[in-house]
C-alpha positions as CSV (number, residue, x, y, z in Angstrom):
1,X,55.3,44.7,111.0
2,X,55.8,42.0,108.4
3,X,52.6,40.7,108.2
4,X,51.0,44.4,108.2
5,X,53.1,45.2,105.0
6,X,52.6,41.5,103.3
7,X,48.8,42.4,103.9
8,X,49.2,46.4,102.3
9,X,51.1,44.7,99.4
10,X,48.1,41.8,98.9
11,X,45.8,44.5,98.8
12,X,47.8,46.8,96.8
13,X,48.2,43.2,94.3
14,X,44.2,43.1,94.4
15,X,43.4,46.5,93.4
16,X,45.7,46.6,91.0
17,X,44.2,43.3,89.4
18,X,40.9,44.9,89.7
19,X,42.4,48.4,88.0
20,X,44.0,46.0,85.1
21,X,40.7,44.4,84.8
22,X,38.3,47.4,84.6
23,X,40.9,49.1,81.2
24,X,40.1,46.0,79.9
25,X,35.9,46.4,80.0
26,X,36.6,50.0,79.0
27,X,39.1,48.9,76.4
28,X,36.7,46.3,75.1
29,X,33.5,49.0,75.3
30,X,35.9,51.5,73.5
31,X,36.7,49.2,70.9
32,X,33.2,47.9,70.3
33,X,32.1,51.7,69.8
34,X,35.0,52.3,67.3
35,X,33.5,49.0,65.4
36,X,30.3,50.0,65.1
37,X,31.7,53.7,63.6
38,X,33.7,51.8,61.4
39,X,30.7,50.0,59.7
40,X,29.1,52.9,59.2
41,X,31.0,55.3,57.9
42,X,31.9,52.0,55.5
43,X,28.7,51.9,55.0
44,X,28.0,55.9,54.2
45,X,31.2,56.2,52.2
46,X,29.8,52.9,50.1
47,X,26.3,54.6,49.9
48,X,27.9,58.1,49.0
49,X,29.7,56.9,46.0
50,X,27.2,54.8,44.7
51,X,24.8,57.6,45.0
52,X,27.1,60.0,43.5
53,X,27.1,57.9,40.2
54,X,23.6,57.7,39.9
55,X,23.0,61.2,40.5
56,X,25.7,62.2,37.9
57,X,23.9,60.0,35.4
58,X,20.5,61.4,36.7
59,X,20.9,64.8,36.3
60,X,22.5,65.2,32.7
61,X,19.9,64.4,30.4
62,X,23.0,63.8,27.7
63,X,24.5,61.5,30.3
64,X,22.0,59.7,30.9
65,X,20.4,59.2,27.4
66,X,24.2,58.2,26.3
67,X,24.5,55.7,28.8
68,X,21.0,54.4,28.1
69,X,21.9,54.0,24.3
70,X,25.6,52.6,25.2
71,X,23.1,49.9,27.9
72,X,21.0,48.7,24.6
73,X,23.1,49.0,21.7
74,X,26.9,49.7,22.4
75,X,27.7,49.0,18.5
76,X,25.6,52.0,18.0
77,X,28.4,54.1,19.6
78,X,31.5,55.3,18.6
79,X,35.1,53.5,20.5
80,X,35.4,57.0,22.7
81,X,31.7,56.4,23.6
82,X,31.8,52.5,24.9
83,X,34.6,53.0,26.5
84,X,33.8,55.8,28.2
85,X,30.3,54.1,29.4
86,X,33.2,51.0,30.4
87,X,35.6,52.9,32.2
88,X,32.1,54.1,33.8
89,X,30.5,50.9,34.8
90,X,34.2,50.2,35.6
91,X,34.4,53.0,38.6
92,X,30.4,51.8,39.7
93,X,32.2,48.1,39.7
94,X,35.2,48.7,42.0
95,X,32.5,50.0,44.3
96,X,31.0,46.6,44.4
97,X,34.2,44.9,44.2
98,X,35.2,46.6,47.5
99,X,31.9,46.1,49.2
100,X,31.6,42.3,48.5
101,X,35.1,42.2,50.2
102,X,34.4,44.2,53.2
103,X,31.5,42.4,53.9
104,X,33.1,39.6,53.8
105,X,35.5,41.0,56.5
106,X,32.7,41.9,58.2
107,X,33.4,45.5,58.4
108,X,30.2,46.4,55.4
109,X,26.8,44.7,56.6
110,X,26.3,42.2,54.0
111,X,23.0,43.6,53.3
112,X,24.7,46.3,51.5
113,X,26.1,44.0,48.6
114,X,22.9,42.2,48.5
115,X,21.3,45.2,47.8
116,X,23.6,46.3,45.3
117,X,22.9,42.9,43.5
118,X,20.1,44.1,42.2
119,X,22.0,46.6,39.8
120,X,23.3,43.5,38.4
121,X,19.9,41.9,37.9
122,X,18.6,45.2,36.1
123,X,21.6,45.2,33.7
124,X,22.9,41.7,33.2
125,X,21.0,41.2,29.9
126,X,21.5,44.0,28.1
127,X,24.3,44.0,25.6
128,X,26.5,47.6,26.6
129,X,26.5,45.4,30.7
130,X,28.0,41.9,28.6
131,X,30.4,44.2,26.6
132,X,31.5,45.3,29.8
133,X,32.0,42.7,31.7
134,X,33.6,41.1,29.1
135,X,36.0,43.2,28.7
136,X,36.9,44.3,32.1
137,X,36.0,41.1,34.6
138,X,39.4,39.3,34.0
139,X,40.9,42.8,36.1
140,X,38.4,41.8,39.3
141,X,39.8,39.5,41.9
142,X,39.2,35.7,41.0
143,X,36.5,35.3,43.9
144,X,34.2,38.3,42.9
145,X,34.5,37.5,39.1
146,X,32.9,34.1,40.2
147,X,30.3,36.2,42.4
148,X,29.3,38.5,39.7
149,X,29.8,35.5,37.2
150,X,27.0,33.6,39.6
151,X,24.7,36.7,39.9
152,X,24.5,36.7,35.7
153,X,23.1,32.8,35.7
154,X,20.4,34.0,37.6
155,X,17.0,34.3,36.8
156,X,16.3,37.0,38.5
157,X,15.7,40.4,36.9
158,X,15.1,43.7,38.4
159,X,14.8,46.5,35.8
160,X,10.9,47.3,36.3
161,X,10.9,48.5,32.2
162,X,13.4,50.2,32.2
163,X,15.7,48.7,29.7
164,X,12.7,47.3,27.7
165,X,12.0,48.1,24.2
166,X,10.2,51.5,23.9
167,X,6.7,50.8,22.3
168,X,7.0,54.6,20.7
């Protein structure tokens, strides 16, 4: 009787390794899944606010003529215009801020802040961008000021006219 029941409780031992052992592989497939929803809807809310300042500057013709102006010639403006266009850039900024960081984390595809690099490029030479940043980088974290600081020594530009003089 003593060896029947040291055998039923080896065999109960043994299936309740293997029971311990197959929550793990589910534990581990469930928390894969739940990383891969996490990077995206990262990645959709990133996309959704950046998108949502572009369409709000697209689709008022004011908007986007004022920002235009305040991108080319910020002196032209009034205080209560360039700092409205600041606190702007400021809200498209955090965006970036928080997306360099994530991806860092590795939550946000680094592709993503590559990507949005190229905002940068487009703007980095135009006076309203260096009034900006000039007046707002010191309230970034030390490592992204140095990132964005990097991004402005560059040579490359990405504005495809836009923010050339018009020729009318």
């Amino acid at each position: 009787m003593k060896v029947k029941l040291k055998k039923i409780a080896l065999l109960i031992e043994i299936l309740g390794g293997l029971g311990i052992l197959i929550s793990l592989v589910f534990v581990g497939i469930q928390l894969k899944e739940n990383t891969v929803a996490t990077r995206s809807a990262t990645a959709t809310a990133t996309i959704d606010t950046m998108t949502n300042w572009y369409v709000t500057m697209g689709s008022d013709a004011e908007a986007s003529q004022s920002f235009y102006r305040f991108l080319k010639n910020p002196e032209s403006m009034t205080k209560e215009e360039r700092i409205q266009h600041i606190y702007s850039f400021h809200a498209l900024f955090l965006t970036f801020q928080n997306s360099f960081y994530l991806s860092l984390e590795g939550t946000l595809d680094e592709r993503i802040p590559k990507s949005l690099n190229q905002v940068v490029y487009g703007v980095k030479d135009q006076p309203g961008f260096k009034l900006y940043w000039d007046a707002r980088k010191s309230i970034f974290f030390e490592e992204y000021r140095d990132y964005i600081d990097d991004l402005l020594k560059s040579k490359d530009i990405v504005s495809d006219g836009v923010y050339h003089k018009d020729t009318d």
